[in-house]
C-alpha positions in Angstrom: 13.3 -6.1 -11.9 10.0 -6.7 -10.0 12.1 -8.2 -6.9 14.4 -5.1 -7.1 11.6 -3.0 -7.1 10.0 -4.5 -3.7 13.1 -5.0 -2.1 13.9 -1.0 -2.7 10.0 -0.1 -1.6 10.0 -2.5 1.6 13.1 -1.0 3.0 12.4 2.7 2.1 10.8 4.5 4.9 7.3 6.1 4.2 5.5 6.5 7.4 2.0 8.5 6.5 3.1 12.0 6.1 6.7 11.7 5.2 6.6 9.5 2.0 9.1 11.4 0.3 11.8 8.7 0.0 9.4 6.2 -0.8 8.0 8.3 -3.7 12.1 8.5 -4.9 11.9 5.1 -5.1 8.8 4.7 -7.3 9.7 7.9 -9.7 13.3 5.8 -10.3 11.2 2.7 -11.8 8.3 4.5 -13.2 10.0 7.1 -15.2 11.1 4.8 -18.1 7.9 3.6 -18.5 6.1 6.6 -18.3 6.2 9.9 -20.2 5.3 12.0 -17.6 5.7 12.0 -14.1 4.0 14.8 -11.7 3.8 15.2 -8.1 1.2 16.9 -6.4 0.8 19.3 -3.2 0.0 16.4 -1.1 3.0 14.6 -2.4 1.1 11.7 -4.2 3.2 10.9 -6.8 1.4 10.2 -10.7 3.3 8.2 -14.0 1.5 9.1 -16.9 1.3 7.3 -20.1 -0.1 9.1 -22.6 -3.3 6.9 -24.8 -3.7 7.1 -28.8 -6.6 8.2 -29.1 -7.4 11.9 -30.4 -9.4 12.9 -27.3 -8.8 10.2 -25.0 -10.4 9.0 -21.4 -8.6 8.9 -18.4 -7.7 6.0 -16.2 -6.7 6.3 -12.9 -4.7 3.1 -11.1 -3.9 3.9 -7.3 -1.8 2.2 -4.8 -0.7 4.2 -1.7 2.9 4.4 -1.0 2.3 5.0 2.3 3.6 2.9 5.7 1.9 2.8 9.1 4.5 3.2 11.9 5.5 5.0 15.1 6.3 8.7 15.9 8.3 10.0 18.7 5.9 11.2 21.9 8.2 12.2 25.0 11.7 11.7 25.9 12.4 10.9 29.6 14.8 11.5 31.8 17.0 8.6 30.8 17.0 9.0 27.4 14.1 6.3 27.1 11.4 7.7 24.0 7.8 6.6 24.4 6.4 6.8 21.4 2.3 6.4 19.7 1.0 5.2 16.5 0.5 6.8 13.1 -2.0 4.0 11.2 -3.4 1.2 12.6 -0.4 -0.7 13.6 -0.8 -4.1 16.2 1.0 -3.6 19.6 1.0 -7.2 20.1 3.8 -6.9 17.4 5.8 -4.2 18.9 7.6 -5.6 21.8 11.6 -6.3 20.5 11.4 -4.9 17.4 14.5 -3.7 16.1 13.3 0.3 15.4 14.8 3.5 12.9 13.8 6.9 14.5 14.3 9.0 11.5 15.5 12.7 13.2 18.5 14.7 12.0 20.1 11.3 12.0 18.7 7.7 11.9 19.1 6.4 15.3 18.7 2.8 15.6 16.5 1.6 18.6 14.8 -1.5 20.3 11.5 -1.6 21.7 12.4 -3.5 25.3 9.9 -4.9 28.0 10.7 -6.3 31.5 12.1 -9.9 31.6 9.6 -12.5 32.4 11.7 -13.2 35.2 10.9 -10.1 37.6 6.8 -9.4 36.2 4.8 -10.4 38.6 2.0 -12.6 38.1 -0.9 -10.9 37.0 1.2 -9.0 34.3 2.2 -12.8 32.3 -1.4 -12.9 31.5 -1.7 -9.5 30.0 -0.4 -7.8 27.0 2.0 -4.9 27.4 -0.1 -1.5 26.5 1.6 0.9 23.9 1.9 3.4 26.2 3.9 1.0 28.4 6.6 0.7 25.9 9.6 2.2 25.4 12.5 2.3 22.7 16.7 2.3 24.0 18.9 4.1 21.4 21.7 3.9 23.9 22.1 7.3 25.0 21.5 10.0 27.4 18.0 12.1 27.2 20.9 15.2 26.0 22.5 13.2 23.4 19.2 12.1 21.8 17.8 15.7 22.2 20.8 16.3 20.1 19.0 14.5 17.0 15.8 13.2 17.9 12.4 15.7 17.8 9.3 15.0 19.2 6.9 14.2 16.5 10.0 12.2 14.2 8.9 9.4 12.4 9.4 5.5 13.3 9.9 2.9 11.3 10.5 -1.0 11.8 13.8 -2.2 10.8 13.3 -5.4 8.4 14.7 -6.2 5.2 12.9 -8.1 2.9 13.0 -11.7 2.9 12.8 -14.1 0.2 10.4 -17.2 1.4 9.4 -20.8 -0.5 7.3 -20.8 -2.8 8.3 -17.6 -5.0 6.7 -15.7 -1.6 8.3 -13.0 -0.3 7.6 -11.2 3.2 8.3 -7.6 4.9 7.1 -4.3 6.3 4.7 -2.5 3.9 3.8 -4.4 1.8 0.5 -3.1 2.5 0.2 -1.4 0.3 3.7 -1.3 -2.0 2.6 -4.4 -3.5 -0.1 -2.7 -5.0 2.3 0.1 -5.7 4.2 -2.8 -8.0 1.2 -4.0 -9.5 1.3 -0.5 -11.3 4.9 -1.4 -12.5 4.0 -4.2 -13.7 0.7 -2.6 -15.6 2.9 -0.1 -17.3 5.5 -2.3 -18.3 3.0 -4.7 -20.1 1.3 -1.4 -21.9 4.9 -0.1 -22.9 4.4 -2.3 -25.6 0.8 -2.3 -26.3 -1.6 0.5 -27.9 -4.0 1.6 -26.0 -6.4 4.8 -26.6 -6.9 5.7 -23.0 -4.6 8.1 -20.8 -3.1 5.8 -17.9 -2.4 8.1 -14.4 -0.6 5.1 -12.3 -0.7 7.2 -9.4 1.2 6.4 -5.9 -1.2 7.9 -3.1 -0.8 9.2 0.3 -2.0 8.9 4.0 -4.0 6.1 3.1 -3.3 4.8 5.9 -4.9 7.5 8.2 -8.2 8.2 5.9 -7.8 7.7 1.8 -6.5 11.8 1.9 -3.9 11.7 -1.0 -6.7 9.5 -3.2 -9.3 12.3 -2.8 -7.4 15.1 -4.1 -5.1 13.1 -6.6 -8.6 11.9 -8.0 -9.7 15.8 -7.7 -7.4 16.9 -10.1 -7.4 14.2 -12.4 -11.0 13.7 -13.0 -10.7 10.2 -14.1 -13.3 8.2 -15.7 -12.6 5.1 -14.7 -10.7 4.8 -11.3 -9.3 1.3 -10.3 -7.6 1.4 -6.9 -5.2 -1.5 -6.1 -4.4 -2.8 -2.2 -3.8 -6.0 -0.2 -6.9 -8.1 0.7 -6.9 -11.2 3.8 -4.5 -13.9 3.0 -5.4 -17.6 4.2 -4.0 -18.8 7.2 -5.5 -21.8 9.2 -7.0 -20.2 11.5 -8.9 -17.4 10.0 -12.4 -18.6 7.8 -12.5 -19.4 4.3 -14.9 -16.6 3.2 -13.0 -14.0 4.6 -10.3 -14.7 2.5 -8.2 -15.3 -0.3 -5.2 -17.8 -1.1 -2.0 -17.1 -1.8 -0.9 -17.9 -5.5 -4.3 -18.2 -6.9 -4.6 -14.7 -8.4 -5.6 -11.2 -7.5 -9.2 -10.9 -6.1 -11.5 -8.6 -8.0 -13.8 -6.7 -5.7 -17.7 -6.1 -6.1 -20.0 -4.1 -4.0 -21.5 -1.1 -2.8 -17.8 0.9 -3.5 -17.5 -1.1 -7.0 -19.3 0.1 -10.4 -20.7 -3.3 -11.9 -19.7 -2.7 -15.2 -16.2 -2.2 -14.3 -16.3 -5.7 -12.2 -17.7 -7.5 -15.0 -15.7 -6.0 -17.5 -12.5 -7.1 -15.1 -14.0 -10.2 -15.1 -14.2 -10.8 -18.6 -10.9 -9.7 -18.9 -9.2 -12.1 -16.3 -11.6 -15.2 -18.5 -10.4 -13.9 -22.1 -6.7 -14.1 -21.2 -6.8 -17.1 -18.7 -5.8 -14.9 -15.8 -6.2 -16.4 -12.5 -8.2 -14.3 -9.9 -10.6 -14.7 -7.1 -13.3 -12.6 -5.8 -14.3 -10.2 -2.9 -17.5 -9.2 -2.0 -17.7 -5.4 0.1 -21.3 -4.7 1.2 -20.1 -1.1 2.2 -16.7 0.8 2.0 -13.7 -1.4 1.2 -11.4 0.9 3.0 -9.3 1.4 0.3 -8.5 4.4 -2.4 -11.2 3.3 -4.0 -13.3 4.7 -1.4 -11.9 8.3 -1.4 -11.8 7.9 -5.6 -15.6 6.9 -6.1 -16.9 9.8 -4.2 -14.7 12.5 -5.3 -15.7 15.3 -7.7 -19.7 14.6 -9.1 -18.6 10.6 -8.7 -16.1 8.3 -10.3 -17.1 4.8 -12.1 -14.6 2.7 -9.4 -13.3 -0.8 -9.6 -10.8 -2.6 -6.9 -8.0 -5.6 -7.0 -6.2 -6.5 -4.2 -3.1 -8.9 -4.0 -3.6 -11.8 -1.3 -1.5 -10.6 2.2 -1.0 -12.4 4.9 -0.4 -11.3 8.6 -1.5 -7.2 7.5 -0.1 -4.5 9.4 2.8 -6.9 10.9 6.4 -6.3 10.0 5.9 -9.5 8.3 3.7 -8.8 5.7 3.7 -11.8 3.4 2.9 -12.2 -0.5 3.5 -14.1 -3.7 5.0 -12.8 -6.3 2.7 -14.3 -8.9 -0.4 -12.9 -8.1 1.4 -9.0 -8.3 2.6 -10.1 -12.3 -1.5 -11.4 -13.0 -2.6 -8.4 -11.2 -0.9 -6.1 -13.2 -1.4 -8.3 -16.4 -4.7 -7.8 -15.4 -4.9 -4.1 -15.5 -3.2 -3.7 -18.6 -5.4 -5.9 -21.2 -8.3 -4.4 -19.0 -6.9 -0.5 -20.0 -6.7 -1.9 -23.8 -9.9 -4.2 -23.8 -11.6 0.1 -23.8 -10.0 0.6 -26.9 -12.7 2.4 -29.2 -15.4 2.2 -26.4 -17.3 5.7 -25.8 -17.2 4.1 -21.6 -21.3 4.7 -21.7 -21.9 2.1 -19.7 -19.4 2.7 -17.5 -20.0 6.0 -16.7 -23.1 6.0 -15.3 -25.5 3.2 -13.1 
């Protein structure tokens, strides 16, 4: 079911702003699991598991649904559509990728360049700008006026791809593994009691400034808030303490954005039950949800996992399977481990 899930999330489209079929996707697994599910006016999308207790706390997970991408800019002439970026997407990736332009119709596209064979020599040694590029649907500008709007979404076509290792790689998995760290967190507590309310809660436009967190975390008024997004996988090149490994466990954040008792207590947690995690250290903001959720309202206590990802914001987003099960594995026996707790301690500094 996990697979299923990130197969169906990878290849839905959910460019920031237009998340809607990605949010179809996550109601469809959370809903049996769940025993509510609400949507709100930004179109964050919340499963809500009711907790035992008489008068019970809330807990609020968050993942954002959301994709960066392309968006149409200009037609030309010739049919040709230059195009900008929604999120921080890398150009250096852009040039022949296959492309959906989602108008009326999906149009498939293909982001060309000039063959090396006619550049001249000055232009080898320098990377094609965004604004150079174009994408070829294979029509006139009066047959792609026909479905295509300025301001239509783009996505990368890629399906996702099963790799060694139980690894699996694709397009947004920034952040819809997080988004299936939740699944797995309210699978586990489907069959656990816990006294705590559970708002597993799918954000919005993340990707362009934490702005479904803030008012999903508004109107819950959590008192714990644990956001959940991708951290720096290993590669060679890139230095050991600026990253994580793949395989080794989901990497529990402390800093400035993190509430020490909620760390520690994660901590504990991952010990007690022999779950394998790592550990990030963020001096400031961590650029995540849990930005937008610990400064919301009068201040929410705020913890942070993120799953290992390698080559972020690449149509090749690459993670292992494992560490989304301990990650969600993680959150559950955390949700429970509050059971008869009053959350003092975590409520305040």
């Amino acid at each position: 079911m996990l697979r299923d899930l990130l197969k169906e999330l990878v290849e839905a489209h959910g460019v920031t702003g237009f998340e809607h079929e990605a949010a179809k996707v996550v109601e469809k697994y959370f809903l049996p699991y769940s025993d509510e599910i609400k949507i709100d006016k930004m179109g964050s999308l919340s499963a809500i598991k009711k907790g035992k207790a008489q008068s019970p706390k809330r807990i609020m997970l968050a993942a954002h649904m959301d994709e960066i991408g392309l968006m149409v800019k200009k037609i030309d002439d010739k049919g040709f559509i230059q195009f900008t970026n929604v999120g921080g997407v890398d150009q250096r990736t852009l040039l022949t990728q296959e492309v959906i332009i989602h108008g009326k119709k999906d149009l498939f596209g293909v982001i060309g360049s000039k063959p090396p064979h006619i550049l001249e020599a000055s232009e080898r040694k320098k990377a094609v700008k965004m604004e150079d590029m174009l994408i070829d649907v294979g029509l006139s500008k009066e047959d792609v006026e026909k479905y295509i709007s300025i301001g239509d979404p783009i996505t990368i076509r890629r399906k996702l791809m099963n790799l060694q290792n139980d690894m699996v790689a694709g397009k947004a998995l920034d952040d819809r593994a997080g988004v299936a760290v939740m699944y797995e967190c309210l699978k586990e507590l489907k069959n656990m009691h816990h006294d705590c309310d559970v708002y597993a809660v799918a954000t919005v436009q993340e990707e362009v400034g934490y702005r479904g967190a803030i008012p999903a975390t508004f109107e819950i008024s959590p008192h714990i808030g644990i956001a959940i997004d991708v951290g720096f996988g290993s590669t060679p090149e890139l230095p050991k303490d600026e990253t994580s490994d793949l395989g080794k466990g989901p990497c529990i954040g402390f800093g400035a954005n993190i509430h020490p008792k909620v760390y520690e207590r994660l901590v504990k947690v991952a010990k007690e039950y022999n779950i394998p995690y790592q550990q990030d250290i963020y001096p400031g903001a961590t650029g995540t949800d849990a930005w937008g959720m610990q400064i919301t309202r009068g201040g929410v206590s705020t913890g942070l996992i993120s799953i290992p990802l390698r080559y972020m914001h690449t149509s090749v987003e690459t993670v292992q399977i494992n560490d989304i099960k301990n990650a969600g594995k993680l959150l559950a026996y955390f949700i429970v481990s509050l059971n008869g707790e009053d959350l003092e301690g975590m409520l305040c500094y």
